[in-house]
Legacy VTK file of the C-alpha trace (Angstrom):
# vtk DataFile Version 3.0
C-alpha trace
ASCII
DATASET POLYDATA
POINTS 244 float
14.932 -4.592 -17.765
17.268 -3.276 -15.038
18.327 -5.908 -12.753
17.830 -4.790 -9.098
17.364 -6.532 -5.622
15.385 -5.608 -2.403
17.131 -6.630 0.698
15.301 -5.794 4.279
16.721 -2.162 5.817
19.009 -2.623 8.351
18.081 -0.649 11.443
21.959 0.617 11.196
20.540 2.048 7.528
17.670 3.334 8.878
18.709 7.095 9.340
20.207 7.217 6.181
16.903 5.720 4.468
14.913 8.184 5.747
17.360 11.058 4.386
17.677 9.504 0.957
13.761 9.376 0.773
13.193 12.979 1.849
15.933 14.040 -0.431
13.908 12.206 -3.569
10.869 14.141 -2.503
12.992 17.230 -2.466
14.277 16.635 -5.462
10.571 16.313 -7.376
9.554 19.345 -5.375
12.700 21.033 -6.981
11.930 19.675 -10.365
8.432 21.345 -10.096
8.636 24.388 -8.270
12.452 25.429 -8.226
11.962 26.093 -4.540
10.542 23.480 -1.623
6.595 23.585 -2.193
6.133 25.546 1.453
2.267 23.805 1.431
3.314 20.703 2.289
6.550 21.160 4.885
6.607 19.828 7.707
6.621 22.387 11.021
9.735 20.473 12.668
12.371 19.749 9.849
11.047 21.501 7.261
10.672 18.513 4.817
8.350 17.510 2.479
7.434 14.275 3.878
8.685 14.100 7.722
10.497 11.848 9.140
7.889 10.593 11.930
5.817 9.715 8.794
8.594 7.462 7.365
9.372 5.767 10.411
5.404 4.877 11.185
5.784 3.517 7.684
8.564 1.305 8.712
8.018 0.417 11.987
4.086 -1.146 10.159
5.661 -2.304 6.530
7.767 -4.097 5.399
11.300 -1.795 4.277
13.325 -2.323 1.655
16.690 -0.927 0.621
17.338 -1.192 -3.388
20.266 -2.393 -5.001
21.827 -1.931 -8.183
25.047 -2.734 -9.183
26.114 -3.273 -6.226
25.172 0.133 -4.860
22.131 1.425 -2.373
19.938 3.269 -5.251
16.592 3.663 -3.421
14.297 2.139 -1.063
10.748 1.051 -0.586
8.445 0.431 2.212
5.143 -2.033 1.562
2.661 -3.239 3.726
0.326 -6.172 2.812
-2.714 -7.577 4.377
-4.237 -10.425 2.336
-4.767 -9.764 -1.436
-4.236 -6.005 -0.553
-0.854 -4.082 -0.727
-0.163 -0.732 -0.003
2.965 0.527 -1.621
3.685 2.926 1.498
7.086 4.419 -0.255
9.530 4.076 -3.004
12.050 6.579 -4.097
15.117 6.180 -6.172
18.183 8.159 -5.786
17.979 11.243 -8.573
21.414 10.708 -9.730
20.137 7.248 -11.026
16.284 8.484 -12.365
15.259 7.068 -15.793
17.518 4.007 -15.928
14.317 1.690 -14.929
15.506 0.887 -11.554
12.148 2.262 -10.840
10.526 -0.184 -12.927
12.228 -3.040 -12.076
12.215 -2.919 -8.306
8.009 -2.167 -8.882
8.020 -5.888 -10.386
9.993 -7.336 -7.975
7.687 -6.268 -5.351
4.600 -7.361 -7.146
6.923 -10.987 -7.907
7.012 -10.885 -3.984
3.590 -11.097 -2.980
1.784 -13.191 -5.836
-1.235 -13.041 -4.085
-2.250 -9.621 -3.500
-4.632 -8.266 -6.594
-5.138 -4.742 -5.510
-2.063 -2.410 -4.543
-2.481 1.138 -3.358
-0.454 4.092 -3.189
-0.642 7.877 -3.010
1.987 10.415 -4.326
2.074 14.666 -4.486
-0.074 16.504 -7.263
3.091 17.993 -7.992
5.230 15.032 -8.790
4.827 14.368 -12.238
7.749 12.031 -12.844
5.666 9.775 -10.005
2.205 10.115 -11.749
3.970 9.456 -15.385
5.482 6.400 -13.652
2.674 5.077 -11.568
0.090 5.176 -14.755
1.851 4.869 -18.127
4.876 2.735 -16.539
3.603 0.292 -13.858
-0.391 0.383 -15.115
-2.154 1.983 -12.027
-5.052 4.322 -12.148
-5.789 7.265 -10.579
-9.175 6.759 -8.391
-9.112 9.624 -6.083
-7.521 12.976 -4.867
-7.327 13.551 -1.478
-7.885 17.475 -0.784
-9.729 20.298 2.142
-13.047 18.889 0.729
-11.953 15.468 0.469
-9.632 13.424 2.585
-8.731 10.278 3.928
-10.836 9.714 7.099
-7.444 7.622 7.808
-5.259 10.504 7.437
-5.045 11.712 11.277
-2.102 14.159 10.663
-3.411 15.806 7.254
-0.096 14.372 5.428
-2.160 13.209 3.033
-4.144 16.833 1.148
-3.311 17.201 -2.614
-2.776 13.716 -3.015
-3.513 11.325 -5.677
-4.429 8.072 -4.839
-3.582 5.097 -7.071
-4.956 1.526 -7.696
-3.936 -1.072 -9.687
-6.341 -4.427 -10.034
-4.231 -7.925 -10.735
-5.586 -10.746 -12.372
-6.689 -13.035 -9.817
-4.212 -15.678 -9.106
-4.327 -18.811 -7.082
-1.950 -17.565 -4.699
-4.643 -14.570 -4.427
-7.626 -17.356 -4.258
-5.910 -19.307 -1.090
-5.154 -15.759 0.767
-8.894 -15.121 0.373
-9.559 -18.763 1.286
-7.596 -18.285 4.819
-8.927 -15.006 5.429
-12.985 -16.209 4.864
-11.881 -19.585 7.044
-10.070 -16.902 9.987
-13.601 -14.978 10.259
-15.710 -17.972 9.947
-14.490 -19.359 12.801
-14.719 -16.229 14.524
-18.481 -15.938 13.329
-18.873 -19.358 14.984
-17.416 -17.814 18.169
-19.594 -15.291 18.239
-22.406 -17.061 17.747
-21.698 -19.434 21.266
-21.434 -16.309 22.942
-17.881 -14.880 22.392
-19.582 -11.294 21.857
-16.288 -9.371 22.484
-14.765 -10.881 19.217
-18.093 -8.467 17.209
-15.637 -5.660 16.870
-13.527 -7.723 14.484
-16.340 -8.885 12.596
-17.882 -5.745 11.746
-14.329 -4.586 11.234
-14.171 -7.170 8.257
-17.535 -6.858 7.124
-16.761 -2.825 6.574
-13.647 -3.435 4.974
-12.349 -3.387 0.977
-11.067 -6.872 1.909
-15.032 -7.968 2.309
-16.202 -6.605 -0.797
-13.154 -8.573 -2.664
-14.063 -11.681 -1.347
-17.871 -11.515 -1.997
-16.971 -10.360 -5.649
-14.871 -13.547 -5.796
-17.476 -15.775 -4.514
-20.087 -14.007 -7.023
-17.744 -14.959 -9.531
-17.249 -18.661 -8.606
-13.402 -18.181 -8.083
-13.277 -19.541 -4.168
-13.529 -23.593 -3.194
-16.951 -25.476 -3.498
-16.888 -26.754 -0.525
-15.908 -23.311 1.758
-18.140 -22.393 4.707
-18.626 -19.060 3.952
-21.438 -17.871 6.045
-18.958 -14.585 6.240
-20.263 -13.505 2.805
-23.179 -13.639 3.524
-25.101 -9.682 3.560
-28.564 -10.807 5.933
-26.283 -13.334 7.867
-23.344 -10.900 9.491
-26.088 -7.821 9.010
-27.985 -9.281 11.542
-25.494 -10.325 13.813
-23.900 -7.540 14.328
LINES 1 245
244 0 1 2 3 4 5 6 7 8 9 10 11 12 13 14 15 16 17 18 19 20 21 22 23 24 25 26 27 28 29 30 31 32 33 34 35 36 37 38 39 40 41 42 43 44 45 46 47 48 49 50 51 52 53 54 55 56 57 58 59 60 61 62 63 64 65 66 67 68 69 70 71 72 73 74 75 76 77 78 79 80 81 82 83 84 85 86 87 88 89 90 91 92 93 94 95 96 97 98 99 100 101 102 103 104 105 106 107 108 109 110 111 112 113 114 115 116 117 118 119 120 121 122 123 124 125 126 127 128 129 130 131 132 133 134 135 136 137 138 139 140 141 142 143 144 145 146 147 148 149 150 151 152 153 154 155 156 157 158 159 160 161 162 163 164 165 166 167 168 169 170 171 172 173 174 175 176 177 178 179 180 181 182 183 184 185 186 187 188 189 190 191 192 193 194 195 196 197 198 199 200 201 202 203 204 205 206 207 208 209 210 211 212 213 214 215 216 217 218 219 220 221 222 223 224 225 226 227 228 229 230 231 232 233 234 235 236 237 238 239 240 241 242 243
């Protein structure tokens, strides 16, 4: 496998980041349609994905610049909450496509944060090099397209129409099992709060209680995977139900 390294973006690199990345989507626009896909350009510089997106997506993530070589070959944004991760971006340079720096910088991330077991990501309908990659390559699934009849009730902008969305489940790890450990303990004590009258601390709660991150732990308690002896009043459906 191709031996690459992530190193944090400099905020001297930043313009130049957010160039290379619009140029990669360019490029898989080209690939497709010989001409920029008009659908999804953005009103103010006429790009594929714009350029407030990609800074939102580093200003929240985490932003990485790729290195082969020696050389700046890509970049990758990620932003991780607990066992979740959202793969927000990764490109690679075209001149440097199918030479598994694409690969390889994909397992470093997942080497980076051991204890996330569910990543995310979206990409275009159109970029089949990125839905090859994503399923046959790197083993995520497709579980949903986001279209006019079905979007992401996240997706303010509408950035996100004719996109797939991709998931890929880890095997649970202990690094994964204290994350969820910490996160149940965090709300539990919050719970407590509540309960002795802390009421404006109830929009976190049913925050949690709403949330993908919820349903992971109570599958992990169902399955015996957290400690014995953790209060976990949190996963419990009648308990929070009612308080909230």
């Amino acid at each position: 496998m191709k031996e690459v390294q992530l190193v944090s973006l400099e905020a001297s690199d930043r313009e130049q980041f957010i160039k290379d990345n619009q140029e990669a989507f360019n490029y898989g626009a080209m690939e497709e349609f010989g001409l920029r896909d008009a659908h999804f350009e953005d009103k103010d510089d006429e790009q594929i994905i714009s350029s407030k997106t990609i800074e939102a997506c580093i200003d929240t993530g985490e932003a990485y610049r790729i290195i082969a070589d020696g050389k700046i070959v890509g970049g990758a944004v990620i932003k991780v909450s607990g066992t979740h991760g959202d793969l927000e971006l990764l490109f690679i340079k075209p001149e440097v496509h199918s030479k598994g720096i694409g690969y390889a910088a994909w397992c470093s991330i997942e080497a980076m944060h051991p204890e996330v077991t569910v990543w995310e990501t979206v990409t275009p309908y159109f970029e089949k090099r990125n839905i090859h990659f994503y399923v046959n390559r790197c083993g995520f699934h497709i579980v949903a397209y986001y279209n006019e009849h079905y979007c992401d009730p996240n997706d303010k902008e509408g950035e996100l129409a004719d996109m797939f969305v991709f998931e890929k489940i880890l095997p649970i790890t202990s690094e994964a099992v204290q994350a969820q450990t910490e996160r149940i303990t965090y709300y539990e004590n919050i719970m407590q709060q509540v309960s002795n009258g802390s009421h404006e601390l109830l929009g976190k709660l049913s925050e949690y209680y709403g949330s993908a991150a919820w349903k992971r732990d109570f599958a992990a308690d169902e399955a015996g995977l957290l400690p014995k002896d953790l209060k976990r009043g949190m996963l419990s459906e009648d308990g929070i139900y009612n308080m909230l």
